[in-house]
N, C-alpha and C positions, 0 to 999 in steps of 0.2 A: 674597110670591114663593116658592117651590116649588125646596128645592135640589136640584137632581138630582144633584148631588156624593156624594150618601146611597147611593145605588145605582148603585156600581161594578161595572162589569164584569171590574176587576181591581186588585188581584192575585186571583185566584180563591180562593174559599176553601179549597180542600185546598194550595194555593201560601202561602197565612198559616200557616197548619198546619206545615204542612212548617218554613217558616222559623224558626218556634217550637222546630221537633221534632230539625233538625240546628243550630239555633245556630253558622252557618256552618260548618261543616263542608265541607270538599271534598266535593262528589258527583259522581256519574255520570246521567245523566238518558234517560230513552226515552220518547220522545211519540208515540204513533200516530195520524194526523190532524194534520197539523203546519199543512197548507191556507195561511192568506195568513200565518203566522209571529208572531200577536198574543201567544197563548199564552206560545208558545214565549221570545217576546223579555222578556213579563213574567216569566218563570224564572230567565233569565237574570241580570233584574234585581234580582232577590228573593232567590235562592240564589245559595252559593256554585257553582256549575260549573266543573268543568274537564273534563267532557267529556258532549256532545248527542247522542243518536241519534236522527235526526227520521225519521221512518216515513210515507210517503204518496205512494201510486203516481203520484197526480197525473191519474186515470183515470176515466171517468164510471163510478160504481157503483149510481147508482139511487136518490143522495139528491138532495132535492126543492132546485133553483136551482143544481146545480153539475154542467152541462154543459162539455163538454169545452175549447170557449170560455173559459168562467169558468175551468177548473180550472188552464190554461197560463197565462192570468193571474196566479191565485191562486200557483203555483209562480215565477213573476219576482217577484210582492210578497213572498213569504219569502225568496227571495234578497238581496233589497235591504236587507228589514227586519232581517236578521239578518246582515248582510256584515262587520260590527265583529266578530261573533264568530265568525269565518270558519274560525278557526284549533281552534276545539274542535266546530265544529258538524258531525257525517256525516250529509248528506243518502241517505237508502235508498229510493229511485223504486220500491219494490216494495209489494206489498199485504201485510199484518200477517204471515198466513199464512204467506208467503215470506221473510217477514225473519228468524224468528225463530234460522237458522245465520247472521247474519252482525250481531247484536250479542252484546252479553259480559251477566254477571251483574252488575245496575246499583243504585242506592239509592232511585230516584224513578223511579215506570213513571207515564205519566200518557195513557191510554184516550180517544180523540175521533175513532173512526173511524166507520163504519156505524154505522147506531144501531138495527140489528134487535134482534129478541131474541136468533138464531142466533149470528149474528157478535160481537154484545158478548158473550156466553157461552164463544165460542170465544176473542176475544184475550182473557178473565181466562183460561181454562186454561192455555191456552196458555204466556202469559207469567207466570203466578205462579212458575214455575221461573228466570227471569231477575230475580228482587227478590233481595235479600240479607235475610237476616235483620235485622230492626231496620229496615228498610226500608218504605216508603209505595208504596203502591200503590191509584190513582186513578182517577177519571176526571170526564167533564161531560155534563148532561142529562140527571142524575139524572129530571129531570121532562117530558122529550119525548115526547108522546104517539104517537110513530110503532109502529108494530106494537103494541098494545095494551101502550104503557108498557115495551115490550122492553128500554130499559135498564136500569129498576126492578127487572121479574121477573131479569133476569139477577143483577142485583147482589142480590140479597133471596137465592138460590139459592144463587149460591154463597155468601155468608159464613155459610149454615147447613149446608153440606155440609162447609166447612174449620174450622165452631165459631170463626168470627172475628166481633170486636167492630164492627156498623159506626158513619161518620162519614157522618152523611148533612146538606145544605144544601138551600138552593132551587134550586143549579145542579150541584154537584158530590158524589160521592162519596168514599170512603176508608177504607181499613184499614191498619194497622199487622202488618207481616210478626212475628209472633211469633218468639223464641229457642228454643224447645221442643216439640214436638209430645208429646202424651202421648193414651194410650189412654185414658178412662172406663166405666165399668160400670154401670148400674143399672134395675130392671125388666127382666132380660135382654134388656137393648140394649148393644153396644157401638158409641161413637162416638171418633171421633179429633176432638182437641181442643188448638186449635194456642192456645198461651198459658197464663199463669201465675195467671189467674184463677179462682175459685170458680167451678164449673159446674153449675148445676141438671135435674134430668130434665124434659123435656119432657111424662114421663105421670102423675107422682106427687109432682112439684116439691122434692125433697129433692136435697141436695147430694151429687153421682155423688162415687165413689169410685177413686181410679188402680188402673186393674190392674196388680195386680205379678205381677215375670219367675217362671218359676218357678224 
């Protein structure tokens, strides 16, 4: 017999991560895509929370099975599924773009909206200024082949544009918001380089050098 017990859909892997990584810890949490509340309620479960920001217009945007129907649905099943934690949970009916004045600087951002290449490009800029340092920052369908892998290419982009280390699974993504931002030098390139790690050149593979102030 064949346990399918083996492959859980949850707790998500950057949600194990995390739980490792704050060791309960009070946190602040922002989900974008919050949809029927499965995620969300496994968060709950898994970290400490004391306060949700759930993000999702509840609006048909052009992904494939979530007509407007479904989508009013899916918004009464997050209400339900999540009504215990009523008292920390802020529902934001707006689309990512638009939310971004009306939550605060959080500890866990976790990405499950559009899944272009555009839009998931756009909510990491976006929201890499709403993580705190020491913080996680995520998302799911690492492996969704809509717009030629658009979440892939987005998440591959940025963590080579911010020099961040990735965490990649069969469903989800993740990095870790570095303490330090530093500038590197080598092969007359300068790159900014978020972490406290050894950094190599991408054209002549020797260990960059920090530029100092002058």
């Amino acid at each position: 017999m064949i346990n399918y017990n083996i492959v859980r859909k949850f707790p998500r892997h950057s949600t194990r991560f995390a739980k490792r990584w704050f060791n309960n810890k009070p946190i602040t949490v922002i989900e974008i895509g919050t949809y029927k509340g499965y995620n969300a309620k496994d968060i709950f479960k898994n970290l400490n929370v004391k306060s949700f920001f759930a993000i999702d217009p509840y609006k048909d945007y052009g992904e494939e099975g979530k007509d407007n129907k479904d989508l009013i649905n899916a918004k009464e099943q997050a209400g339900f599924r999540l009504k215990e934690h009523k008292k920390d949970i802020f529902f934001i009916k707006e689309y990512s773009d638009k939310a971004l004045d009306k939550v605060p600087i959080v500890d866990f951002i976790y990405i499950d909206g559009e899944h272009t290449y555009h839009q998931s490009k756009r909510d990491m800029i976006n929201y890499w200024d709403k993580l705190s340092p020491g913080g996680i920052f995520a998302g799911h369908d690492i492996t969704n082949p809509r717009d030629n892998y658009g979440v892939a290419r987005a998440f591959v982009e940025f963590c080579a544009e911010k020099g961040l280390k990735p965490y990649i699974s069969r469903t989800d993504w993740w990095v870790v918001k570095p303490l330090k931002s530093r500038i590197m030098r080598c092969c007359d390139t300068e790159y900014i380089v978020e972490g406290l790690e050894k950094e190599y050149c991408q054209f002549c593979d020797r260990e960059m050098e920090e530029e100092q102030d002058d």
